[in-house]
N, C-alpha and C positions, 0 to 999 in steps of 0.2 A: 825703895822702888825695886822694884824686881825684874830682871833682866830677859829681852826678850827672846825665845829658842830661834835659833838660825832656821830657814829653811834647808830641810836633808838634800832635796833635789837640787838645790842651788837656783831655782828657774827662772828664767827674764818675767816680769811681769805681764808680759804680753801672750806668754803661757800658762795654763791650766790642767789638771790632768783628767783623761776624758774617762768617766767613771761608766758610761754603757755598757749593755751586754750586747757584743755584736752578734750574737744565734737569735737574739730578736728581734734584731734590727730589719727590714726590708732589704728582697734582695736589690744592689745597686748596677747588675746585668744588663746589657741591653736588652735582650732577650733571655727570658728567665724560665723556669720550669712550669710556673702556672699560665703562664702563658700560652707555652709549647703545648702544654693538656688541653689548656680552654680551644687554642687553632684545632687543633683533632678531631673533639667534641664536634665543634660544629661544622666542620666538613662533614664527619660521618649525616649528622644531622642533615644538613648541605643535598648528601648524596639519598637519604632516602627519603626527603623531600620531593628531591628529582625524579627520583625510581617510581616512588607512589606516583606522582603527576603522569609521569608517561602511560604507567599504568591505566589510570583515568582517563588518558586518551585514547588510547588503543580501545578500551574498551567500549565508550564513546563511541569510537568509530565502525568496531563494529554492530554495536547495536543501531547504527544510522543505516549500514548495510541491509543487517535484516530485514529492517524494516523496508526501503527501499523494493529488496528480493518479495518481500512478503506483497505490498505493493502492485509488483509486476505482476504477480500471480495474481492476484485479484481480477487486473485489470484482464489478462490474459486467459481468467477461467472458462469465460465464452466462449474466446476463439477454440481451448483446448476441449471443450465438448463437443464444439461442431466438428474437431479433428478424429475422435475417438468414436462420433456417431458414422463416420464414412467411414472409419475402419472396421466396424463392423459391417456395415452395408458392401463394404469391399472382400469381407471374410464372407459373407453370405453367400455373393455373387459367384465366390469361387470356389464353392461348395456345389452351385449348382453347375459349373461350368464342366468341374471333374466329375460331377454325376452323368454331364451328358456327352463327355467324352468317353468314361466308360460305356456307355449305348451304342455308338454311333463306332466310335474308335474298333479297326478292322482287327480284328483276332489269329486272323492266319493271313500270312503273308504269302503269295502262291509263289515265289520265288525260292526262299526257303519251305516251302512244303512241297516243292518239287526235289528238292534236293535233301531232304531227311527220307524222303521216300528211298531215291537212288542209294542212299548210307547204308538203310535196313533193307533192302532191296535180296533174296537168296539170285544167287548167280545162273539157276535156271528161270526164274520168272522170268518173265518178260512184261514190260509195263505198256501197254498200245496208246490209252486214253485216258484222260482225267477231266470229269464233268463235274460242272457248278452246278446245285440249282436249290432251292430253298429250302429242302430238305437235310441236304451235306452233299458229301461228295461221295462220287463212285469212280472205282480205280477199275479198269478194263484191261487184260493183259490178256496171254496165252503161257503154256507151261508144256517143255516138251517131257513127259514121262509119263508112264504109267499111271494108270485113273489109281491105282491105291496108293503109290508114291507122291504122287501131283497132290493128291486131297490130305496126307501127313503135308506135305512138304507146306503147300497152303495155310492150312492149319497154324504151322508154327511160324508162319511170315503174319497170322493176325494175331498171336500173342506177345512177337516182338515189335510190332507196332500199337498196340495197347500199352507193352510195359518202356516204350520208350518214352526219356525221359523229356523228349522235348516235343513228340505227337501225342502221346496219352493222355496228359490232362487238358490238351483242349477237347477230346471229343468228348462225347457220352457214351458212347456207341461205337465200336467196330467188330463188324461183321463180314464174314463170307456169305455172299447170297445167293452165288452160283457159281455151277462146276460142270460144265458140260467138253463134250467132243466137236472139236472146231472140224470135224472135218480133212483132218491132216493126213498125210500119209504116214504110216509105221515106218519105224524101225526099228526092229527086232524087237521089241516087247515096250519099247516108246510109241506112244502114239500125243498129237497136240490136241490138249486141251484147254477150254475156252474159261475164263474164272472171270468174276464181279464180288468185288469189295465194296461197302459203303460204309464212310464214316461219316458218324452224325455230331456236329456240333452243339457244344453244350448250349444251352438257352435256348432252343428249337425245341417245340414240338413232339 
């Protein structure tokens, strides 16, 4: 009979030796690595889930607006042409309104055109009178000098009233239209004479 080999490990019978490979075994972690990756995955997933949905609604929402705004315009296109036909009738009106205030609107103000007179006025003229009448105006004064000094001096009193800048372009017209002897007594090579200016407004006649 042949004898039987001892066991080398000596081991209770209630042990065995575990022959697995533990690198293939499962992990026995509570929480383990495919775990951790798969939770990530689908949070990511999770979140643009989310993102797209909001997305979807915003955009939703505005297109409920548009349409809405579009809508109001429709309903409001009436009212808005009745608004734009009376603004033209209002732009109309007040084209005509400036046209007949240009008409009608006074051109010379006889307060200030007494006193651009007095401005340009030479310090021997002398101003007497200033008459309205449908024609224009005429300026009545006297002048004490000499009939050939008086008729320069004259003279250059209606070209600075032509070239002034604030009685010249309203008239059309200014003239000396008379130059006479008032009648005065001399002195010494002075004697008074009698002068008429008319200026004509433009748009007359």
């Amino acid at each position: 009979m042949s004898q039987e080999q001892p066991d080398p490990l000596a081991l209770d019978p209630r042990w065995h030796v575990d022959c697995r490979i533990e690198a293939e075994l499962p992990e026995d972690k509570v929480i383990g690595k495919r775990f951790i990756i798969h939770a990530a995955f689908v949070a990511a997933a999770l979140s643009a889930l989310t993102y797209t949905g909001w997305l979807g609604f915003v955009t939703l929402n505005l297109r409920h607006q548009i349409s809405d705004w579009d809508q109001r315009i429709k309903d409001n296109r009436a009212e808005v042409r009745e608004v734009q036909g009376m603004q033209r009738d209002y732009a109309a009106d007040s084209v005509k309104i400036d046209q007949a205030h240009q008409l009608v609107r006074p051109q010379l103000y006889v307060s200030r055109f007494v006193s651009d007179l007095g401005r340009t006025r030479p310090e021997k003229v002398a101003i007497d009178t200033i008459e309205w009448n449908d024609s224009g105006i005429v300026v009545r004064g006297s002048v004490r000098e000499s009939s050939e000094r008086a008729s320069r001096l004259l003279a250059g009193y209606v070209e600075v009233l032509r070239k002034d800048e604030k009685i010249g372009p309203i008239f059309r017209e200014i003239v000396l239209t008379d130059l006479d002897r008032g009648g005065g007594a001399a002195a010494g090579n002075a004697e008074t004479l009698r002068y008429e200016i008319k200026l004509t407004p433009k748009g007359t006649g």
